[in-house]
C-alpha atoms as an extended CHARMM CRD file, in Angstrom:
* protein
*
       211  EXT
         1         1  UNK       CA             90.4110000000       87.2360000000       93.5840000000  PROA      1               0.0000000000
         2         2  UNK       CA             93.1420000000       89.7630000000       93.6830000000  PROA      2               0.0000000000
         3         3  UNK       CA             95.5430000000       87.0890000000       95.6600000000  PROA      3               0.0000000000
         4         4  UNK       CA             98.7140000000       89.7240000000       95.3260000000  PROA      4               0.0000000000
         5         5  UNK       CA             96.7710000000       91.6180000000       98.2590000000  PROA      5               0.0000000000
         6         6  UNK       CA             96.0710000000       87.9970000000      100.3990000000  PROA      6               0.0000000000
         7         7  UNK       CA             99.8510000000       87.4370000000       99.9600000000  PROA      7               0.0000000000
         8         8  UNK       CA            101.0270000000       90.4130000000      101.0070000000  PROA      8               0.0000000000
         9         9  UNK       CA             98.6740000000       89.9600000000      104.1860000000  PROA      9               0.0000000000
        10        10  UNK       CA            100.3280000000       86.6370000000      104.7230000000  PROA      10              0.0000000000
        11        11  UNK       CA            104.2070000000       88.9460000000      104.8320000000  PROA      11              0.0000000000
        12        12  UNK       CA            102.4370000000       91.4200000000      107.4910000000  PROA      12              0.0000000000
        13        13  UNK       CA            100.9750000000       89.0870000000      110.0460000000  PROA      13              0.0000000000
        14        14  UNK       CA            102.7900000000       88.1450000000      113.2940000000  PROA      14              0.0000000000
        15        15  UNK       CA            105.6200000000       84.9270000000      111.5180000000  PROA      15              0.0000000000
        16        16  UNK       CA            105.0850000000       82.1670000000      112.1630000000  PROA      16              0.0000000000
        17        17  UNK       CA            105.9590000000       78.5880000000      111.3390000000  PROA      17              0.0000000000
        18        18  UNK       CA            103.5660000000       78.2990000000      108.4310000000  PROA      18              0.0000000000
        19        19  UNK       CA            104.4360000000       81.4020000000      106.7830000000  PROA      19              0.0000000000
        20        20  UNK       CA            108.3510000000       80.1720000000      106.3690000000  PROA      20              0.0000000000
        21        21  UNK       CA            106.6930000000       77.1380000000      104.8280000000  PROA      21              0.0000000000
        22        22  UNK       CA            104.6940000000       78.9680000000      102.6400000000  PROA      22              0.0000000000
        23        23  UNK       CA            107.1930000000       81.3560000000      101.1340000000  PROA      23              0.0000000000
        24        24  UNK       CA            107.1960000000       79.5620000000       98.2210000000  PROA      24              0.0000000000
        25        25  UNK       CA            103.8500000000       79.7520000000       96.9570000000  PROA      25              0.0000000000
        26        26  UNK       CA            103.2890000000       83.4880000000       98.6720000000  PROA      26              0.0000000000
        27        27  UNK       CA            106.3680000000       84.2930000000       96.2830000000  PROA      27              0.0000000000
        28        28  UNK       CA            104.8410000000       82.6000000000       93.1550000000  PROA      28              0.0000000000
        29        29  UNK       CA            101.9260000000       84.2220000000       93.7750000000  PROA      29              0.0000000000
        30        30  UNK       CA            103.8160000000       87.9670000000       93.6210000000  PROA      30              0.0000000000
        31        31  UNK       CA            105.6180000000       87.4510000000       90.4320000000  PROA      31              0.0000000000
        32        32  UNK       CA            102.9620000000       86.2420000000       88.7880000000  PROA      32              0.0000000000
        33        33  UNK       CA            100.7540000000       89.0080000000       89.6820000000  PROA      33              0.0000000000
        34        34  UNK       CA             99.5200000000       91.2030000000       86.5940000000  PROA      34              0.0000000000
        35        35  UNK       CA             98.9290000000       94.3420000000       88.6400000000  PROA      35              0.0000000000
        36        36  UNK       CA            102.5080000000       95.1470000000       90.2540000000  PROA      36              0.0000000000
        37        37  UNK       CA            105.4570000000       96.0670000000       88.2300000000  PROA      37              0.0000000000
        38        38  UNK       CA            108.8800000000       94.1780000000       87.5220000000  PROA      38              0.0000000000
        39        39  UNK       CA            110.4040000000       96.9180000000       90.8670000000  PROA      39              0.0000000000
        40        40  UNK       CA            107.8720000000       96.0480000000       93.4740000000  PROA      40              0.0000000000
        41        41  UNK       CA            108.0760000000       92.2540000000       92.2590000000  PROA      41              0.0000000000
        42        42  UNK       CA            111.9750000000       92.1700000000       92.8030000000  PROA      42              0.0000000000
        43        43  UNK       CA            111.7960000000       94.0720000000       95.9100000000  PROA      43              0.0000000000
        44        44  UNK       CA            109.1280000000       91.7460000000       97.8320000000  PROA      44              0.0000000000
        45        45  UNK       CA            111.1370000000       88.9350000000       96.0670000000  PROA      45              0.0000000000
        46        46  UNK       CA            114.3490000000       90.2840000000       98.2750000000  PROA      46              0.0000000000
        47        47  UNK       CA            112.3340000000       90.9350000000      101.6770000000  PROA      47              0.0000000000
        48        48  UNK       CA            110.8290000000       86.5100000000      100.8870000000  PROA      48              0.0000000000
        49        49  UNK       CA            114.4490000000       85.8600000000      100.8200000000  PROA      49              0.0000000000
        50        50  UNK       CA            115.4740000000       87.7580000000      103.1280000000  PROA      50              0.0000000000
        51        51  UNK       CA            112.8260000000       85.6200000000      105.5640000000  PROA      51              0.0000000000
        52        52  UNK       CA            113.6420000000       82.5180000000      104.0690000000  PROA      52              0.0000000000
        53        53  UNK       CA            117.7240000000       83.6560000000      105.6190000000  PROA      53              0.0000000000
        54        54  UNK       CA            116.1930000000       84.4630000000      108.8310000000  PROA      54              0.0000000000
        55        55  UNK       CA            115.5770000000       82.7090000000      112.0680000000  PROA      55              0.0000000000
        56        56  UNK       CA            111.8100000000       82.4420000000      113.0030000000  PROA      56              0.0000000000
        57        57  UNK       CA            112.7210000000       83.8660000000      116.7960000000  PROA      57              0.0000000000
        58        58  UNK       CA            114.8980000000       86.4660000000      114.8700000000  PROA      58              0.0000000000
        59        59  UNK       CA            111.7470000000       87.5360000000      112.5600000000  PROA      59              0.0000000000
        60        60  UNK       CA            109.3760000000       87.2530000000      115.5190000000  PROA      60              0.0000000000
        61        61  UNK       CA            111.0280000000       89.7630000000      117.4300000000  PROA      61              0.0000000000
        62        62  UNK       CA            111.9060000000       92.2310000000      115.0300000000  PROA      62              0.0000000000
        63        63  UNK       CA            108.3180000000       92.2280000000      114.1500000000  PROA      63              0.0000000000
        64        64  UNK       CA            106.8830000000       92.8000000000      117.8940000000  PROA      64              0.0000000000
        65        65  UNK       CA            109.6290000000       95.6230000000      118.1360000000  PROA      65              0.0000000000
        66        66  UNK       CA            108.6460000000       96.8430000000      115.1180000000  PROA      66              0.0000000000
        67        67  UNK       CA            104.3230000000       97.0070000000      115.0820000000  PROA      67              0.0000000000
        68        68  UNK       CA            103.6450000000       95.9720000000      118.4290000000  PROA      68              0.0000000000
        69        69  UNK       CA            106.0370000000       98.2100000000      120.6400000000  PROA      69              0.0000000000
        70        70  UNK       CA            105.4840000000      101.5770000000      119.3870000000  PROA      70              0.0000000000
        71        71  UNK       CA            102.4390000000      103.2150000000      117.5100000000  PROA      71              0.0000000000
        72        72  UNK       CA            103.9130000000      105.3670000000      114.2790000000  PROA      72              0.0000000000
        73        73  UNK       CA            104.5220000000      101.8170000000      112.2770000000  PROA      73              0.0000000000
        74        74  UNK       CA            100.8560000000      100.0080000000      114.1030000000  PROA      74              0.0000000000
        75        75  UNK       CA             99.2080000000       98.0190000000      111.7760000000  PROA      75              0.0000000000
        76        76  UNK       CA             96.2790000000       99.2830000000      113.0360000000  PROA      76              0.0000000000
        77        77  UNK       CA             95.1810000000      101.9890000000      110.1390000000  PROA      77              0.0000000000
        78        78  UNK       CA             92.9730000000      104.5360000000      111.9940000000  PROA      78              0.0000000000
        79        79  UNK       CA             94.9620000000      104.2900000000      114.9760000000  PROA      79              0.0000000000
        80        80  UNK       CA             96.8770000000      106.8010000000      112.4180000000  PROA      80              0.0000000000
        81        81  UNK       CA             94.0890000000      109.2280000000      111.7760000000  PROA      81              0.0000000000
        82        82  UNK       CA             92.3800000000      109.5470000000      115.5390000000  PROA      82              0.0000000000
        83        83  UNK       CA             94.8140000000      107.9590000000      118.0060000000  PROA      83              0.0000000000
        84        84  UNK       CA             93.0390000000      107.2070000000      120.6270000000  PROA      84              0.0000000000
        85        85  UNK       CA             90.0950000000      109.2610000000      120.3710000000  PROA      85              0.0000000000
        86        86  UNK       CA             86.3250000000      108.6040000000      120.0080000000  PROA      86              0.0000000000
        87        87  UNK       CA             86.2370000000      108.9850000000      116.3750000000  PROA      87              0.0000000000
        88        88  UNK       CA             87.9670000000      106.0160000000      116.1830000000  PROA      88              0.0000000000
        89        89  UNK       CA             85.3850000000      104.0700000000      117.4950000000  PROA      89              0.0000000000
        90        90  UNK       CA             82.7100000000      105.5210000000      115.2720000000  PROA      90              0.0000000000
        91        91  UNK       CA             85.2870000000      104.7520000000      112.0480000000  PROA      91              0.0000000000
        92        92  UNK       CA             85.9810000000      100.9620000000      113.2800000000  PROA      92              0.0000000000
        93        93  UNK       CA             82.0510000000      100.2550000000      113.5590000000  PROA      93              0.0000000000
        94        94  UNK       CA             81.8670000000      102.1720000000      109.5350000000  PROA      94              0.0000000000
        95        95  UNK       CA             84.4150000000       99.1510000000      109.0020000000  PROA      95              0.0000000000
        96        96  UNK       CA             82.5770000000       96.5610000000      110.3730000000  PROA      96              0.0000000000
        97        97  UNK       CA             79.3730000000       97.7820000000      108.6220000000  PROA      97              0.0000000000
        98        98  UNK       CA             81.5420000000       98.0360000000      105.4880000000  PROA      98              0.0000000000
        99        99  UNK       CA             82.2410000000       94.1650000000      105.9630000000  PROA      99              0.0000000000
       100       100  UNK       CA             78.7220000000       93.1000000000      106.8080000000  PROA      100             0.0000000000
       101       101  UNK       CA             77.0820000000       95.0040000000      104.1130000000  PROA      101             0.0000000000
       102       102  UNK       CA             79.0080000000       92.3280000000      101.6400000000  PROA      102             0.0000000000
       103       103  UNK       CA             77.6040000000       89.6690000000      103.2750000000  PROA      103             0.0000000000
       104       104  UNK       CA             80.6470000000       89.2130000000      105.9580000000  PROA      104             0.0000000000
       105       105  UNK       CA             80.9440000000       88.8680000000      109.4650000000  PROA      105             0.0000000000
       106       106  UNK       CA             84.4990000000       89.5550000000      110.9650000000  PROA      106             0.0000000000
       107       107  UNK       CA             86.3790000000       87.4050000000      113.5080000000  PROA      107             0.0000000000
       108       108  UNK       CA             89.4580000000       88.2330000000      115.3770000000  PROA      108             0.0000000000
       109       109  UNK       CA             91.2310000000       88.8610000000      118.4600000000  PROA      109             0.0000000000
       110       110  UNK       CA             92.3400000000       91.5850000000      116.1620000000  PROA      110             0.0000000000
       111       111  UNK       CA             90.5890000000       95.0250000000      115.3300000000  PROA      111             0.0000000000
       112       112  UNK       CA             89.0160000000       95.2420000000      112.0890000000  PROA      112             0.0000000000
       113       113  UNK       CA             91.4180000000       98.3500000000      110.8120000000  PROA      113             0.0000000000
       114       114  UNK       CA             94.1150000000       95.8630000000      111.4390000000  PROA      114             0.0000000000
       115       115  UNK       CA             95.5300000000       96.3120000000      107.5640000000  PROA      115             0.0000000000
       116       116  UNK       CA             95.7500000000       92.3970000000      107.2750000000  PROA      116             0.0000000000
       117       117  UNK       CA             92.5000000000       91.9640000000      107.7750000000  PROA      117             0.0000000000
       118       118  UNK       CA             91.4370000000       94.7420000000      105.5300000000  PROA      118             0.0000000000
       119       119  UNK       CA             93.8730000000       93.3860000000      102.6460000000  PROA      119             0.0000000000
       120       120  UNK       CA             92.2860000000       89.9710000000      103.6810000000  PROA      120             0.0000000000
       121       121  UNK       CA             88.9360000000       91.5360000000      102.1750000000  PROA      121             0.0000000000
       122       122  UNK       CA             90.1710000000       93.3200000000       99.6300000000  PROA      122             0.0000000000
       123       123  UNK       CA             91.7280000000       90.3490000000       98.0620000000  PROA      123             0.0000000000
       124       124  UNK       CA             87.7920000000       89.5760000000       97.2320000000  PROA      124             0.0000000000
       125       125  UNK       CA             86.4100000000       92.6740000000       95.4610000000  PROA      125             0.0000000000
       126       126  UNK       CA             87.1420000000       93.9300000000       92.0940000000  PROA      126             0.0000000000
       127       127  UNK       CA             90.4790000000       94.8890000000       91.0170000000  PROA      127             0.0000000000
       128       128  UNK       CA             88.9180000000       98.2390000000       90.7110000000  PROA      128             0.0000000000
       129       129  UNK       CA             87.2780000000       98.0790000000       93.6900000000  PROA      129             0.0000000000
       130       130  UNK       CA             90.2500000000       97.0910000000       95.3880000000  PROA      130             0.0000000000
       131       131  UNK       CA             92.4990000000       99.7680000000       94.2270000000  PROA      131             0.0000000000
       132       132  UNK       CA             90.2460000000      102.4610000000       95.5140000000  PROA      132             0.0000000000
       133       133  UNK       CA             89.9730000000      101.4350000000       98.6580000000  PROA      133             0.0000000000
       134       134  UNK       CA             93.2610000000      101.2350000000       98.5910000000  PROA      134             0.0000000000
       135       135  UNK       CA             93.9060000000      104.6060000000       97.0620000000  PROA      135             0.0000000000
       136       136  UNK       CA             91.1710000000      106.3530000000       99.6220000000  PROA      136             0.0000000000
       137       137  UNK       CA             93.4670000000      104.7530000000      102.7970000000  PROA      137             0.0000000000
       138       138  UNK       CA             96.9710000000      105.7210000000      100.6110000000  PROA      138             0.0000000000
       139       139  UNK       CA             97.7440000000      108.5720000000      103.3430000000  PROA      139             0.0000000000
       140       140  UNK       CA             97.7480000000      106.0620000000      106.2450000000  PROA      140             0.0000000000
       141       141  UNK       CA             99.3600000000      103.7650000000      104.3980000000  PROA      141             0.0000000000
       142       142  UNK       CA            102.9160000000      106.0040000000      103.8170000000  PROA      142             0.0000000000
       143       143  UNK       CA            102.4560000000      107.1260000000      107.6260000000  PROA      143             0.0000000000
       144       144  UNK       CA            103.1800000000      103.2320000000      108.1750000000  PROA      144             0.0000000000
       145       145  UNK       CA            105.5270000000      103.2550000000      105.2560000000  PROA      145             0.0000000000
       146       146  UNK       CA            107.1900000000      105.8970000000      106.3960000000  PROA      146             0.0000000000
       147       147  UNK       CA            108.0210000000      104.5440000000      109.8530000000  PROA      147             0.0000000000
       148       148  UNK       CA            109.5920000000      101.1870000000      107.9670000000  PROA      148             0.0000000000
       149       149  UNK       CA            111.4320000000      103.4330000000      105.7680000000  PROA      149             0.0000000000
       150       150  UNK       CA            113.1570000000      105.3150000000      108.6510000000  PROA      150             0.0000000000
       151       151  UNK       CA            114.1990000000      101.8510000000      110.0390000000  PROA      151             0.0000000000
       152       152  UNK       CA            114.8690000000      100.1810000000      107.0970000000  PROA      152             0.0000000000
       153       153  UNK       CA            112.5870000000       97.7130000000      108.2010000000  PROA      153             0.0000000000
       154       154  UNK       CA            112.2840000000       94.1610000000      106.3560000000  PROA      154             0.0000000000
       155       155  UNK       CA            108.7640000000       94.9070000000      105.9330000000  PROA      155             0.0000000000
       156       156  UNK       CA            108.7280000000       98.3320000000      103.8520000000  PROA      156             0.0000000000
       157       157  UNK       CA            108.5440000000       96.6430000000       99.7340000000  PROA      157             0.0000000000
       158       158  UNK       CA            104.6260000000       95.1890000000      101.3600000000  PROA      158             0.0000000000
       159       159  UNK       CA            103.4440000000       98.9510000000      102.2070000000  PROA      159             0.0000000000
       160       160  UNK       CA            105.5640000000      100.5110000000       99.1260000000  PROA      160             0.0000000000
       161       161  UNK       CA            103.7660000000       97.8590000000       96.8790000000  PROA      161             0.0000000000
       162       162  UNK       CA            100.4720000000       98.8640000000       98.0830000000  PROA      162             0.0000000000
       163       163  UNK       CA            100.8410000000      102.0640000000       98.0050000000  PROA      163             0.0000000000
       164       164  UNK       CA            102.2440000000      101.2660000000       93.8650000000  PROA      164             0.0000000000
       165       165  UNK       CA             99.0580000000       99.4730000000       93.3590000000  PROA      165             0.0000000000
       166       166  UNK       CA             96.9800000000      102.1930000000       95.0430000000  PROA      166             0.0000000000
       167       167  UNK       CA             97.8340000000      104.6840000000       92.2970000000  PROA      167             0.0000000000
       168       168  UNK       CA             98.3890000000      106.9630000000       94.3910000000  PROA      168             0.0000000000
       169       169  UNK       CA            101.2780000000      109.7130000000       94.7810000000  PROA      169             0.0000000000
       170       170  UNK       CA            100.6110000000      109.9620000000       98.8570000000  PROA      170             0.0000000000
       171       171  UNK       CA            102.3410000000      113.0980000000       98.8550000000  PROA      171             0.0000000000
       172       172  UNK       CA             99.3200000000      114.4350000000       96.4840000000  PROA      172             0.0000000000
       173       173  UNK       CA             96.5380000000      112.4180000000       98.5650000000  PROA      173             0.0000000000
       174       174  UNK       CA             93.4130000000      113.6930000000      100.1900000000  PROA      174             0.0000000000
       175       175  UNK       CA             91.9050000000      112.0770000000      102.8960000000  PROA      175             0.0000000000
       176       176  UNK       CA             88.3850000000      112.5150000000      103.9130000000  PROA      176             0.0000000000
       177       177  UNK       CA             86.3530000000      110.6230000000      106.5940000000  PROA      177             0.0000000000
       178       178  UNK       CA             83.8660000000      109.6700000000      103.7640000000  PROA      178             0.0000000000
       179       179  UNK       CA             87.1710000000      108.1570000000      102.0940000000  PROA      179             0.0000000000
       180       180  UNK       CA             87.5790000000      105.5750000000      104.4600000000  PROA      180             0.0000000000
       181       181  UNK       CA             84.3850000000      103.2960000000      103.8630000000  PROA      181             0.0000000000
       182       182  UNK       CA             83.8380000000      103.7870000000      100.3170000000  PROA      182             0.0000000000
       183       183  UNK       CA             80.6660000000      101.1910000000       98.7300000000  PROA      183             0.0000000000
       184       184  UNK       CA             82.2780000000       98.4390000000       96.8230000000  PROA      184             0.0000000000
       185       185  UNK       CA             81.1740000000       95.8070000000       94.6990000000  PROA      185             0.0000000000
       186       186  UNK       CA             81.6470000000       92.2620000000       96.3830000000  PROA      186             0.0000000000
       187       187  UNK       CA             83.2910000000       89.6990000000       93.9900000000  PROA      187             0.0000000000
       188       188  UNK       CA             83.9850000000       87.3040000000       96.9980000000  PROA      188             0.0000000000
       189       189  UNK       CA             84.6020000000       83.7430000000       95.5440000000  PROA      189             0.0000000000
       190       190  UNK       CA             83.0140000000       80.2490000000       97.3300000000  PROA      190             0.0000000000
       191       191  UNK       CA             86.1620000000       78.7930000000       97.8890000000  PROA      191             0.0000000000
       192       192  UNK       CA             89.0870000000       81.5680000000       98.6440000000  PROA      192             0.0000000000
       193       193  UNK       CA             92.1620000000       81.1700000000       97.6380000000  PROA      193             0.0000000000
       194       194  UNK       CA             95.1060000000       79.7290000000      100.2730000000  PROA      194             0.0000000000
       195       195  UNK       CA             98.6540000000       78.8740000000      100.5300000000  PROA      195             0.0000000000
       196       196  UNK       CA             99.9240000000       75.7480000000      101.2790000000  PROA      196             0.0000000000
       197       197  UNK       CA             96.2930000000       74.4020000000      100.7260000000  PROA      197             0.0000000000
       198       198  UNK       CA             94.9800000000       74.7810000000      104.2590000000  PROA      198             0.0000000000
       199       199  UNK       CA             94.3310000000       77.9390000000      106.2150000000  PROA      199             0.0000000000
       200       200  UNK       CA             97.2740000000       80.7810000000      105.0330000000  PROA      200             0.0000000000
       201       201  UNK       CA             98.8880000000       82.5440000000      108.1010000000  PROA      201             0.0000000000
       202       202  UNK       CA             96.3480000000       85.5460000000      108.0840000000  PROA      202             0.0000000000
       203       203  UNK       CA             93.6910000000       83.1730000000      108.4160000000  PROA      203             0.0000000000
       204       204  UNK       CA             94.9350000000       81.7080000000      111.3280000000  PROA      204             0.0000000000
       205       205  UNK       CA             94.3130000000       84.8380000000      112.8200000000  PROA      205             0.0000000000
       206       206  UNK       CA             91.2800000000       86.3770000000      110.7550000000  PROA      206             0.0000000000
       207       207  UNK       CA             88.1720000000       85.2610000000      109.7350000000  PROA      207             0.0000000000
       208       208  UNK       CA             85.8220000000       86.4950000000      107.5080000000  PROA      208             0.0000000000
       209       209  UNK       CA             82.6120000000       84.3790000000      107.6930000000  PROA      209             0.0000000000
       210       210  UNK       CA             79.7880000000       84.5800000000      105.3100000000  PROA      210             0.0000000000
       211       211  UNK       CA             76.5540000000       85.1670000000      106.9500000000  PROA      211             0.0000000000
């Protein structure tokens, strides 16, 4: 269970409630994390206590102004490499195939590129695994990053830390359609990990059900 990458999807869902009471335990779960480095640890360590300092309505609607309102910084990862365009269709059903070939079955108002979700079910394969996915999507990833960066958003040390774990100089990156639903290894556990010991904030929203 790479839990790092289920943390991180807690920071980049819509804030809510639970997530302030979480912050805690979503920060534990960062600086104990093996795979990032002592730079991306103290930077998502700022942005948790930089929440923690913030209202909830404040949060909620710099978030909505930030992902919702405009596309460049969407969530929504091949929104980013076909826009609106049929292709996209034909790469969201690769997804979904991608899930249910590990035995999953996704639920969720939300669209299954929606990187959340997909850092949901990465949090369950391989480190490896994990990391190439990762590194495959790197490219969409600083698009997003990008955005954040230009509006020194709150949000930008969760893309820069994935895009640290990806390995990946984006710059450098190739992207290929074949890229974007690589065959992984499942390593999903019984009973997943969660914050606060109920269902974490991106579960509220997401649900990946074993069928």
């Amino acid at each position: 269970m790479n839990i790092e990458l289920k943390a991180m999807a807690c920071l980049l869902v819509y804030p809510r409630q639970q997530l302030f009471d979480e912050l805690d335990e979503i920060s534990s779960s960062i600086q104990n994390a093996p795979t990032l480095s002592h730079k991306v640890k103290e930077n998502l360590s700022k942005m948790i206590e930089h929440f923690s300092s913030s209202s909830l309505a404040n949060l909620q609607g710099i978030y909505v102004s930030t992902f919702d309102l405009g596309k460049k910084a969407s969530l929504n990862l091949f929104e980013h490499l076909h826009g609106d365009s049929r292709g996209r269709g034909s790469a969201m059903l690769n997804l979904l195939r991608l899930y249910e070939d590990h035995g999953l079955k996704f639920e969720s108002n939300e669209l299954p590129d929606f990187l959340p979700a997909i850092l949901e079910f990465l949090s369950g394969l391989k480190f490896a695994d994990a990391q190439m996915w990762l590194a495959s999507a790197a490219p969409l990833i600083q698009s997003i990053n990008r955005e954040l960066k230009l509006m020194n958003s709150p949000w930008l040390p969760v893309t820069e830390a994935l895009l640290s774990i990806a390995n990946v100089k984006p710059e450098k990156a190739e992207l290929t359609q074949d890229d974007l639903t690589p065959t992984l290894d499942a390593e999903w556990q019984d009973q997943p990990v969660t914050f606060g010991g109920g269902a974490n904030p991106v579960e509220q929203l997401i649900r990946f059900v074993k069928k």
